[in-house]
C-alpha positions in Angstrom: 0.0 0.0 0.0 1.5 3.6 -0.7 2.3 5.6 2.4 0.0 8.1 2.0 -3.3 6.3 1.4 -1.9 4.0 4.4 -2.7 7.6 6.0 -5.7 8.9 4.9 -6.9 5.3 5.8 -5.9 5.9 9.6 -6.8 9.6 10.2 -10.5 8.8 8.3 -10.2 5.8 10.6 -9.6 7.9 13.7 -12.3 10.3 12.6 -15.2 7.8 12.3 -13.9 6.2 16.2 -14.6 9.9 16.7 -18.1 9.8 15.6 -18.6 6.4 17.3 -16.7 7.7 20.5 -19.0 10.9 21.0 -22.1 8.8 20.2 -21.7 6.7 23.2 -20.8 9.4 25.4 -23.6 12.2 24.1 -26.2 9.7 23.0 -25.0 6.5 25.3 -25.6 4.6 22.5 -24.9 3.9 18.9 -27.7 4.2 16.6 -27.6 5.6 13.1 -29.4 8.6 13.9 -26.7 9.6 16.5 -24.1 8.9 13.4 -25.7 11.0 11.3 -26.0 13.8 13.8 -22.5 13.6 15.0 -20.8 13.1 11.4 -22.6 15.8 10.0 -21.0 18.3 13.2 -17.6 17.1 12.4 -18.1 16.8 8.5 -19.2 20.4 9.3 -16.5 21.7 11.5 -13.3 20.9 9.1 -15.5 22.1 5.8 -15.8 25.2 7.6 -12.1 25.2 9.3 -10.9 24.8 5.6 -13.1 27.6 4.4 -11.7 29.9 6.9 -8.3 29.0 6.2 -8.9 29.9 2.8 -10.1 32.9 2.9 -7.5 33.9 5.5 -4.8 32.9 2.7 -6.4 34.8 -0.2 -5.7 37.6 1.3 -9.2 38.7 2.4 -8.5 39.7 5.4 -5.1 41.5 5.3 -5.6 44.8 5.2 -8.2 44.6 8.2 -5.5 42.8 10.2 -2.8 45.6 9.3 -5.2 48.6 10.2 -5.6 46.8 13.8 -2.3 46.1 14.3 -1.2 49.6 13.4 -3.5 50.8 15.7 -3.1 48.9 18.8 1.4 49.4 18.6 0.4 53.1 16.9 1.9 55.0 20.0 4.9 52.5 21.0 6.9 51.9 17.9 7.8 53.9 14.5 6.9 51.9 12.0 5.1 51.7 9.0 1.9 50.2 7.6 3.9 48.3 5.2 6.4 47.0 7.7 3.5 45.2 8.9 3.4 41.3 8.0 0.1 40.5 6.1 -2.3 38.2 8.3 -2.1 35.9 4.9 1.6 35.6 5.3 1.7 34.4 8.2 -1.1 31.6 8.1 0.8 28.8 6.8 -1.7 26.0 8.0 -2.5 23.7 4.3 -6.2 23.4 4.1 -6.5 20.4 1.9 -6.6 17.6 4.4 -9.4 19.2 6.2 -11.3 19.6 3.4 -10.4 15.8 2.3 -11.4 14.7 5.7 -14.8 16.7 5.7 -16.0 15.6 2.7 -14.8 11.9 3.2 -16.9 12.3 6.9 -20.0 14.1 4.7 -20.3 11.5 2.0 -20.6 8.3 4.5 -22.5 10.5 6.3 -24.6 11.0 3.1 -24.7 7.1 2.6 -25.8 6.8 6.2 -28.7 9.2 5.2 -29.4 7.5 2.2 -30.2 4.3 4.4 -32.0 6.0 7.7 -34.6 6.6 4.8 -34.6 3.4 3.2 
């Protein structure tokens, strides 16, 4: 098996002992209901994550970050607004496996739904 589909196996593997984890405790059961509820949370959480992530990298939000952190240093140090690291430089988090993970999570929870109304 190649390496890296060894580990997308495992961490999708880890994710759905997740799911099956926090049904026991929040439910104190496993049903498929409680799957579906719990898998769409965490299918729902990394989508979102990634989404954020994102946006953070295109550059959305830089010039936001550099007005507040030009104001909040504005009376202790001389520098200038284009001294000033861009928020999108400095997020270096990849955002791919999240969204691999979320939609892997959303499409057996998909197949899950697809059987709750069978």
């Amino acid at each position: 098996m190649n390496f890296r589909f060894r580990k997308n196996l495992i961490i999708s593997a880890v994710f759905q002992l997740l799911i099956f984890s926090l049904s026991l405790i929040i439910y104190q059961g496993i049903s498929l209901l409680s799957y579906i509820n719990i898998s769409f949370y965490i299918s729902f959480v990394l989508l979102l994550l990634s989404l954020v992530i994102y946006t953070i990298k295109t550059g959305f939000f830089d010039t936001i970050a550099k007005s507040f952190n030009f104001a909040a240093t504005r009376g202790k140090e001389k520098r200038t607004f284009s001294e000033i690291p861009s928020l999108s430089e400095m997020v270096t988090i990849n955002q791919k496996p999240l969204i691999f993970y979320g939609m892997i999570t959303g499409i057996l929870m998909l197949i899950a739904l697809g059987f709750y109304y069978l």
